[in-house]
C-alpha positions in Angstrom: 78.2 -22.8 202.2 80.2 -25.8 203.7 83.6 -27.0 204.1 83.3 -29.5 201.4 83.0 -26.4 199.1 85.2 -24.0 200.6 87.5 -26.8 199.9 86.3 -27.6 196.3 87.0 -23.9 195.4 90.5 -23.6 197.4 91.7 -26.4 194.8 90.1 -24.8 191.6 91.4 -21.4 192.3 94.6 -21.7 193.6 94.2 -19.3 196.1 95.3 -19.4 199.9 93.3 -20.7 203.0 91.9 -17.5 204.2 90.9 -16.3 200.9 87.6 -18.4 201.2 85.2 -18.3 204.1 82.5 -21.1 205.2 79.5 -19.2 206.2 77.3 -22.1 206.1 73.5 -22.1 204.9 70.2 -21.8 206.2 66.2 -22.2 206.6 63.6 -20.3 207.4 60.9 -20.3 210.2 58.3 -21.5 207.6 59.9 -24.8 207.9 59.3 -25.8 211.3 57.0 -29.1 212.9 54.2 -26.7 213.5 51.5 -26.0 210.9 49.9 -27.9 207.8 50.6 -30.8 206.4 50.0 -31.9 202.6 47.4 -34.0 202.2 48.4 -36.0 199.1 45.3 -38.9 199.4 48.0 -41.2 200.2 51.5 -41.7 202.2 54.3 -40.5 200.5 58.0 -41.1 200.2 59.4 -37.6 199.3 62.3 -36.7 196.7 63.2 -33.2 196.4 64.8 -33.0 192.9 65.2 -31.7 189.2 65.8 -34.6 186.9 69.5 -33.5 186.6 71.8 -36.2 186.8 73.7 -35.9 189.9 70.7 -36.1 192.0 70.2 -40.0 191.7 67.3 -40.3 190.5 67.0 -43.4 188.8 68.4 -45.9 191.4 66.2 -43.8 194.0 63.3 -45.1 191.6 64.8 -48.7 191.3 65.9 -48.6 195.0 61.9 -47.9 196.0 61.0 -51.0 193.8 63.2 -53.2 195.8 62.2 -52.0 199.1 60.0 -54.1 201.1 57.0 -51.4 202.3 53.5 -51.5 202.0 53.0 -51.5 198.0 50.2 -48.5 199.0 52.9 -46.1 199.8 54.0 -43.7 196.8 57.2 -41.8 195.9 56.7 -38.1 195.7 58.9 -36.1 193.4 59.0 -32.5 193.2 59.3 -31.4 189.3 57.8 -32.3 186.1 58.2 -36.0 184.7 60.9 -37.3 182.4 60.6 -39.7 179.9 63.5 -41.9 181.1 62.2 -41.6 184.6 58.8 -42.6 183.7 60.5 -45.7 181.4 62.4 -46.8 184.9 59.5 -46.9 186.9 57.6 -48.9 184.5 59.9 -51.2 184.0 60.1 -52.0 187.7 56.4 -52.2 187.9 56.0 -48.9 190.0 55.0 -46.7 188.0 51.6 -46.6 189.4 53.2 -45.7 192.7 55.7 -42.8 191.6 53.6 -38.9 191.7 55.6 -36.4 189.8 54.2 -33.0 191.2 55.5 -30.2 188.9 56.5 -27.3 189.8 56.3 -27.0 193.8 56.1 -22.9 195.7 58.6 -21.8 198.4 55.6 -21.8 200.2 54.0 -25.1 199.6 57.4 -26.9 200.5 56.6 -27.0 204.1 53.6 -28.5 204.5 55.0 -31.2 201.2 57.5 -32.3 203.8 55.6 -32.2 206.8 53.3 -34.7 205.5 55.7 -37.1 204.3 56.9 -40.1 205.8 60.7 -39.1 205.0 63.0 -37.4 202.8 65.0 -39.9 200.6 67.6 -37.5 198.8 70.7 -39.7 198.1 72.3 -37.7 195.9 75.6 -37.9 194.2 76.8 -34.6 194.4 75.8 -31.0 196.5 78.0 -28.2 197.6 75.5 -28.4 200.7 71.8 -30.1 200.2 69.7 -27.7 201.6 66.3 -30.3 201.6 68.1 -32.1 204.1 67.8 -29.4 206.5 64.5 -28.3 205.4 63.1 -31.7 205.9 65.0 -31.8 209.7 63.8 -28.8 210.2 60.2 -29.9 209.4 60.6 -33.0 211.7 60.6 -35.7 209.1 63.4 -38.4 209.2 66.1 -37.9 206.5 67.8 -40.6 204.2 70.9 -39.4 202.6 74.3 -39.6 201.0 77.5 -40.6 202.7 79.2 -38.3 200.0 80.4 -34.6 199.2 78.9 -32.4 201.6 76.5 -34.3 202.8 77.5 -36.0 205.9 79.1 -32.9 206.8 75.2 -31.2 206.6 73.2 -33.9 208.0 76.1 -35.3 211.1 74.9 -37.8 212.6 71.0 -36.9 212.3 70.4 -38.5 209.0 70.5 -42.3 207.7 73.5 -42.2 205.5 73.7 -44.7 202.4 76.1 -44.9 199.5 74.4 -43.3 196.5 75.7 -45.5 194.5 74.6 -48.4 196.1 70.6 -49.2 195.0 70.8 -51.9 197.6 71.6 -49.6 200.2 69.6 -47.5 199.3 66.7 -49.8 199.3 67.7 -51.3 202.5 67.4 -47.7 203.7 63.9 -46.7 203.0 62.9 -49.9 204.3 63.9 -49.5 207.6 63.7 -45.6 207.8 59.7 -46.2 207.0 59.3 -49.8 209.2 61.5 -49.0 212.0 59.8 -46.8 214.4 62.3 -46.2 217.1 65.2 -45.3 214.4 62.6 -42.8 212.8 61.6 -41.2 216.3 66.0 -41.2 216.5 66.2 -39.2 213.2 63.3 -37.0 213.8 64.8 -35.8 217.2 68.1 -35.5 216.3 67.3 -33.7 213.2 65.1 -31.1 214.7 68.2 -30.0 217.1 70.4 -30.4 213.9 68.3 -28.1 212.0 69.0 -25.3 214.4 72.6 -25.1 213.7 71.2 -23.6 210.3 69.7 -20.3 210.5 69.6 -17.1 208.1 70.8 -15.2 211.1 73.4 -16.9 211.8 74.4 -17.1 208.0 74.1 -13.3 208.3 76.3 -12.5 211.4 79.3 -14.7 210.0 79.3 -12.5 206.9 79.0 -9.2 208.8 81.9 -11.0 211.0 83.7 -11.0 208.2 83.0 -7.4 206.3 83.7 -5.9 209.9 87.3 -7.5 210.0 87.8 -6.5 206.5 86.8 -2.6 207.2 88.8 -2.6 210.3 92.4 -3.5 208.6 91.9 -1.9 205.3 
């Protein structure tokens, strides 16, 4: 689904270049600017996670306490609380201002991003990252990582940050929520990025590639 994991299994496997093909990944027309937005009782920073790990979650947590917004603003994560999570947040004195959500439908997604001031998803590691698009796609700015396949998903429509890095990340969510002409930036860029990433076209490079096969065996 991108280069960085075409590559990722060329190394593991051993096997030769055109053994492994990059057909990319894509989104639906459900996620598009148009239609409802979720109405949370508040604004709302949004992390699309699942307390594994590798998505970042406690310096995103830590990196939101050090951020200089309007203390009124919450951080929205998708999923069920953890313990750990919920022992972060308190300790920085936020945990009033984080919203665990539970479990989240395909078809509530949408409208989550739609009515959230951004995406912050600065994860450590994806083989692609498909909430950045999403969120694009939904015409929400996008705060991500400058690692794995991540830059190679978002280009240059996206704030990049190191994930490692709760300082950069901070600095990030402060100016992708106070800084209006950078977020009218990402919002534009990342609706035209989002179109690169369609099921159809996902679809006609794999039939590309079953037709070639046919055709010499």
């Amino acid at each position: 689904v991108s280069e960085f994991s075409r590559q990722r299994i060329l190394d593991w496997a051993g096997v030769t270049p055109e053994s492994v093909i990059n057909v990319g990944n894509g989104v639906g027309p459900e996620y598009s600017p148009d239609g409802d937005s979720a109405d949370l009782g508040f604004c709302y920073l949004l992390c699309v996670g699942n307390r594994k790990g590798h998505k970042n979650e406690v310096r995103v947590i830590q990196a939101f306490a050090q951020a200089k917004i309007d203390s009124k603003i919450r951080l929205v994560f998708t999923g069920s609380a953890s313990k750990n999570l919920e022992y972060i947040a308190k300790t920085h004195n936020v945990l009033e201002r984080i919203v665990f959500l539970g479990r989240v439908s395909d078809e509530e997604m949408p409208a989550l991003y739609r009515g959230s001031i951004a995406l912050i998803f600065p994860s450590l590691y994806e083989g692609f990252g498909l909430p950045v698009i999403e969120a694009m796609a939904c015409g929400i700015p996008v705060l991500t990582s400058n690692v794995t396949a991540l830059p190679e998903v978002a280009g240059d429509a996206a704030m990049l940050v190191d994930p490692t890095s709760t300082e950069q990340i901070a600095n990030g969510i402060t100016e992708i929520v106070s800084n209006n002409q950078l977020r009218n930036f990402l919002i534009h860029k990342g609706l035209i990025r989002a179109t690169l990433f369609s099921w159809d076209s996902v679809a006609n490079k794999v039939k590309k590639v079953f037709d070639e096969t046919f055709e010499t065996m």
